[in-house]
Structure formats: structure tokens, C-alpha cells
KOLPATOR-947121 format. One line per 5 residues: number of its first residue (from 1); for each residue x, y, z of C-alpha. Coordinates in Angstrom, 3 decimals. Layout:
NUM> X Y Z | ...
***
This chain:
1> 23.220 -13.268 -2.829 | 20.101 -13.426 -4.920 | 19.996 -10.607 -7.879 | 16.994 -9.274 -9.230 | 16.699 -7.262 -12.572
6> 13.501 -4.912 -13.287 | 14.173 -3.655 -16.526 | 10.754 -1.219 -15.623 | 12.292 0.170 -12.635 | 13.327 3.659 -11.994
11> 15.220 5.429 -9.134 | 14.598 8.861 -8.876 | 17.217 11.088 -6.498 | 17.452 14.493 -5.289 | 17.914 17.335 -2.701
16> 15.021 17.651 -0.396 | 12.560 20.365 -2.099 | 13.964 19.479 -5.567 | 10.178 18.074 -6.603 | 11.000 14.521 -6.085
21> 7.570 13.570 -4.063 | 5.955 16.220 -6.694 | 6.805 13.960 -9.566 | 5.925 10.574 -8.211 | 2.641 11.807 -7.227
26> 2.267 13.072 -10.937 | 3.478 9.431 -12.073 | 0.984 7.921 -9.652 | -1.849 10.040 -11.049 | -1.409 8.964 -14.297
31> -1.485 4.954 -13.220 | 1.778 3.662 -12.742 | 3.235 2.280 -9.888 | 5.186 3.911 -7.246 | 6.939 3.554 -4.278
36> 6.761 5.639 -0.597 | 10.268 7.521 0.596 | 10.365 5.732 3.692 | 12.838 8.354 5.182 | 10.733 10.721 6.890
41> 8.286 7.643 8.377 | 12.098 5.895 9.576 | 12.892 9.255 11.212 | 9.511 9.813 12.902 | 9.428 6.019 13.952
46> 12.566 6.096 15.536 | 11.894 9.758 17.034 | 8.582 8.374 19.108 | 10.450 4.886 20.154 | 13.540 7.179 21.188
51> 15.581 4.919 18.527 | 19.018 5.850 17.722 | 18.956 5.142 14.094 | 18.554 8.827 12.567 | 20.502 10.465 9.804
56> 22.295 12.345 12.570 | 23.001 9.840 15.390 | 23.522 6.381 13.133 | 23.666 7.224 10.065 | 25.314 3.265 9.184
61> 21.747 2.299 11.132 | 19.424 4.513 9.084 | 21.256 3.269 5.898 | 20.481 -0.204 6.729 | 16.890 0.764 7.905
66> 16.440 2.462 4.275 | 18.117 -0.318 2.338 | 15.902 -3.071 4.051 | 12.546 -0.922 3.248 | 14.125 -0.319 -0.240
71> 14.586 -4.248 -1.172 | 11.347 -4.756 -0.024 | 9.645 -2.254 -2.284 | 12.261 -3.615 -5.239 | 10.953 -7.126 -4.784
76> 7.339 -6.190 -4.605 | 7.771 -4.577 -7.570 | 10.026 -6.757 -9.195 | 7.045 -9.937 -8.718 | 3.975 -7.802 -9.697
81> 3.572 -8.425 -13.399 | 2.735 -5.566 -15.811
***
């Protein structure tokens, strides 16, 4: 298992309609570098192919589809120098 540390990197949770995409637009207005929620793009995805791995049919699937899209982002992140 390879760990990677970003000492620059925050993870910001919450209840849908708590502000969440409100704030990292604000972040990404004032020039730093964000990430997408790739939860509602997974869901619509996997809506049009007729895919099975949705929040209420897989949710083990969906995890695993939001964890890969989540280390991705991580390691972009983690390699771009500031």
C-alpha cells in the first residue's frame, strides 16, 4: 500500500443542501484548487448505462466507485506543486 500525505489538503463533508458545493465554488473563486463531488456524475453515469452501482442498489459498488475517483483527485493533487 503506497501512502500519500498532503499536508495542504482539506476534506470538506456535509448533508446535501448544507452549502458544501457553495463553499468550494467560493474557494475556487478566490484561486485555490478544488476538487468535483463526483457523486451526482457516478449516479447519472450509472442511471443512463442502467448500472447497478447507486447509493440505493450497491451501495459497497458506489463506495468503491467514489473511493477510486477520490484517490485519483488526492494524487493529482498531492503531485501538483504549490
Amino acid at each position: 500500500m503506497k501512502i500519500i500525505k498532503n499536508d495542504k489538503a482539506f476534506v470538506l463533508t456535509g448533508g446535501p443542501g448544507m452549502g458544501k458545493t457553495s463553499v468550494v465554488d467560493h474557494l475556487k473563486s478566490m484561486r485555490y484548487k478544488t476538487v468535483k463531488e463526483y457523486g451526482r456524475d457516478i449516479i447519472q453515469q450509472q442511471l443512463a448505462l442502467g448500472g447497478r452501482k447507486l447509493p440505493w442498489k450497491d451501495s459497497a459498488g458506489f463506495a468503491l466507485e467514489m473511493y477510486r475517483q477520490a484517490r485519483k483527485d488526492f494524487e493529482s493533487t498531492a503531485s501538483n506543486k504549490h
